[in-house]
C-alpha positions as CSV (number, residue, x, y, z in Angstrom):
1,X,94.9,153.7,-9.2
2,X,96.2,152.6,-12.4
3,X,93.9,150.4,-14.8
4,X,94.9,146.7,-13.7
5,X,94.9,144.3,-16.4
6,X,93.3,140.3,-15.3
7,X,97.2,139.0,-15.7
8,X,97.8,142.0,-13.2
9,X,95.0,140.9,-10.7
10,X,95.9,136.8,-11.4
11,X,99.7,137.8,-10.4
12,X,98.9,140.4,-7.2
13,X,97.2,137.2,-4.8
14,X,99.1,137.1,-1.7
15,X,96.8,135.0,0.6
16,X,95.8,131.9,-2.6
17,X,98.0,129.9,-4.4
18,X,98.8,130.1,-8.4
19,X,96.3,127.3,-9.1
20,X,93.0,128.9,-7.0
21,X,94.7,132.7,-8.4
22,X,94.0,131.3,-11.9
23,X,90.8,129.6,-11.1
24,X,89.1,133.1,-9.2
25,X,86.2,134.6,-10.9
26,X,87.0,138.3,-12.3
27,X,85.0,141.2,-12.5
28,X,82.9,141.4,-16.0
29,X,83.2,145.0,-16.5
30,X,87.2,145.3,-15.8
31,X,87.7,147.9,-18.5
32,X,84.7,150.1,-17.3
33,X,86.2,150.9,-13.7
34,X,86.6,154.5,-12.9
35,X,89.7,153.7,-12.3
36,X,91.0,157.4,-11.3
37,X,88.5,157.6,-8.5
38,X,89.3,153.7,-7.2
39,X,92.4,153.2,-4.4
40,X,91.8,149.7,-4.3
41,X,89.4,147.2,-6.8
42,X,87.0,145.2,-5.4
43,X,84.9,142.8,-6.4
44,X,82.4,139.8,-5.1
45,X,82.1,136.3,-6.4
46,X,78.8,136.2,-8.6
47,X,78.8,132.7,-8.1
48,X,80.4,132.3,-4.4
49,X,78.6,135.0,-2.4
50,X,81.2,134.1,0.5
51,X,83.8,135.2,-1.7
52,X,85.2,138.7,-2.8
53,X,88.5,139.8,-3.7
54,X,90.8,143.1,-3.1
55,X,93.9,144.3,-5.1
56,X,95.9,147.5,-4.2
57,X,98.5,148.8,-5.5
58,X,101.3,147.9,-3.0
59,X,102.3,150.5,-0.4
60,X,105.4,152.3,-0.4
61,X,106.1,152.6,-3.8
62,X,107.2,149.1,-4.0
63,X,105.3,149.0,-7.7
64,X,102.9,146.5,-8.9
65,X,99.7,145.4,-6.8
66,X,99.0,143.3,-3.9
67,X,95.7,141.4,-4.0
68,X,93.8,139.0,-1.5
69,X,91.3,136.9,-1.6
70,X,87.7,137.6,1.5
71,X,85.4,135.5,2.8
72,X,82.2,136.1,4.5
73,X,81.2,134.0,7.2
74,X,79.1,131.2,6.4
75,X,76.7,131.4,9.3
76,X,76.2,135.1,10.4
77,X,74.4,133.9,14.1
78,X,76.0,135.4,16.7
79,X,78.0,137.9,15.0
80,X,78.5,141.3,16.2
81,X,76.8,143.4,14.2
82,X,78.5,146.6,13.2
83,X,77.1,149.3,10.4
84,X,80.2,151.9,10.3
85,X,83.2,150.3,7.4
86,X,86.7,150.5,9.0
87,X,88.1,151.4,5.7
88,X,86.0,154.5,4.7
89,X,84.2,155.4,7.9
90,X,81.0,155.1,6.1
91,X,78.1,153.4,7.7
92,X,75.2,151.3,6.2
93,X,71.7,150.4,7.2
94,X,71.4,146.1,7.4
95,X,73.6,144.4,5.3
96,X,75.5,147.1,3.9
97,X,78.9,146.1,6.2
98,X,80.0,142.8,6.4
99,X,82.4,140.9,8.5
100,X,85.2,140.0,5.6
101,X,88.0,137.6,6.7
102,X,91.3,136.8,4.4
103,X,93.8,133.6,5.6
104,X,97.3,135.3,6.5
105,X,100.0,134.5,4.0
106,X,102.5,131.7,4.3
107,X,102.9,129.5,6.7
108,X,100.0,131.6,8.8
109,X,97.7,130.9,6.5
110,X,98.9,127.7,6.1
111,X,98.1,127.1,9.6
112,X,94.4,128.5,9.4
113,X,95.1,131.6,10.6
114,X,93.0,134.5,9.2
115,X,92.9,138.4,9.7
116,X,88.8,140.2,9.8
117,X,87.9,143.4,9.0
118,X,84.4,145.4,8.6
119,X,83.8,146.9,5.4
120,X,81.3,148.2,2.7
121,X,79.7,145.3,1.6
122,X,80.3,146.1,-2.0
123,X,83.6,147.2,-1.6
124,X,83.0,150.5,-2.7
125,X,84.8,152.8,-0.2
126,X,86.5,154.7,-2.7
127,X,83.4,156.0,-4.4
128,X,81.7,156.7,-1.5
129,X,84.9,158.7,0.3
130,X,84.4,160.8,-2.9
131,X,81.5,161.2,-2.8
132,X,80.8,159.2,-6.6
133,X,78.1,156.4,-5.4
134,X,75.2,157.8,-3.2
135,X,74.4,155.9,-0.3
136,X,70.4,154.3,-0.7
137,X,70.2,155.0,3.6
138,X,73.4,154.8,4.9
139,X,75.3,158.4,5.9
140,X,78.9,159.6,6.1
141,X,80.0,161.8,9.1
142,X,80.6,165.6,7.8
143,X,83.9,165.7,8.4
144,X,86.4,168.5,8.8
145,X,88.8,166.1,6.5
146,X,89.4,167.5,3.3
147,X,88.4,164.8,0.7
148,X,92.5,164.0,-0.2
149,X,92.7,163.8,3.6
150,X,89.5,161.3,4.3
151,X,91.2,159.5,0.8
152,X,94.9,159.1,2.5
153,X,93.0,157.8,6.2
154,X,91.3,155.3,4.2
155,X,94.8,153.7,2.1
156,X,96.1,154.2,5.7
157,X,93.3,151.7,6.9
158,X,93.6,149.4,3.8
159,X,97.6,149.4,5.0
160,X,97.1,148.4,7.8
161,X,94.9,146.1,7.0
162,X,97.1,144.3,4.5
163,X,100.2,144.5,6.9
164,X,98.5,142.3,8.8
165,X,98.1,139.6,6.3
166,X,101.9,139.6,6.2
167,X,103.2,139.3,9.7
């Protein structure tokens, strides 16, 4: 992924409007990504932990990057509990996957209508599909993938994931 500027990330929002877009907190350390190593930047709130955000660069070599805004629910009673990301594959002890849910866009969302998906709590699948953050007791399933191969599965996911938010 290319570096992403914060007038990149302000303009990518798909599922917010201009005014909440502008508002969103941005990550502090922007310009110290490993950019090379990331298919998709992802980032919590510092101060909304219900919040996170996710930009991509949009599929199909449209150009430019889609981004969305997450939210965690706010009572986690009597949710399934799942440890294994749906993005990455990779699964986490506790805490380490959480339930993420972004409104749909347009009228959709308008409407109230949200998409969920499980994934690595600090949105770090690429690095751990690489192999670049170590797990502190979570695993990843040896694979026959090649690393490119276990890379492409998880934009696939993300793809999908995103498509979803459009319909």
């Amino acid at each position: 992924m290319r570096s992403l500027t914060e007038q990149d990330i302000r303009n990518s929002f798909l599922n917010c409007s201009r005014g909440e877009a502008k508002r969103l907190a941005m990550p502090r350390d922007l310009g110290q990504h490993p950019w090379d190593d990331l298919d998709f930047l992802g980032w919590r709130d510092p101060g909304a932990p219900d919040r996170s955000y996710l930009v991509a660069e949009r599929e199909g070599g449209e150009g430019g990057f889609v981004g969305i805004t997450l939210r965690l629910p706010s009572s986690r009673r009597g949710l399934l509990h799942r440890s294994m990301c749906s993005l990455c594959l990779t699964t986490h002890p506790g805490d380490g996957v959480s339930l993420m849910t972004a409104r749909k866009a347009g009228a959709a969302g308008r409407e109230g209508n949200s998409v969920g998906i499980y994934i690595c709590a600090d949105l770090a699948c690429s690095l751990y599909v690489r192999g670049k953050r170590d797990l502190r007791s979570g695993s990843r399933f040896e694979e026959t993938l090649t690393t490119e191969q276990q890379i492409a599965r998880t934009v696939g996911n993300l793809s999908a994931f995103l498509a979803k938010l459009r319909d």
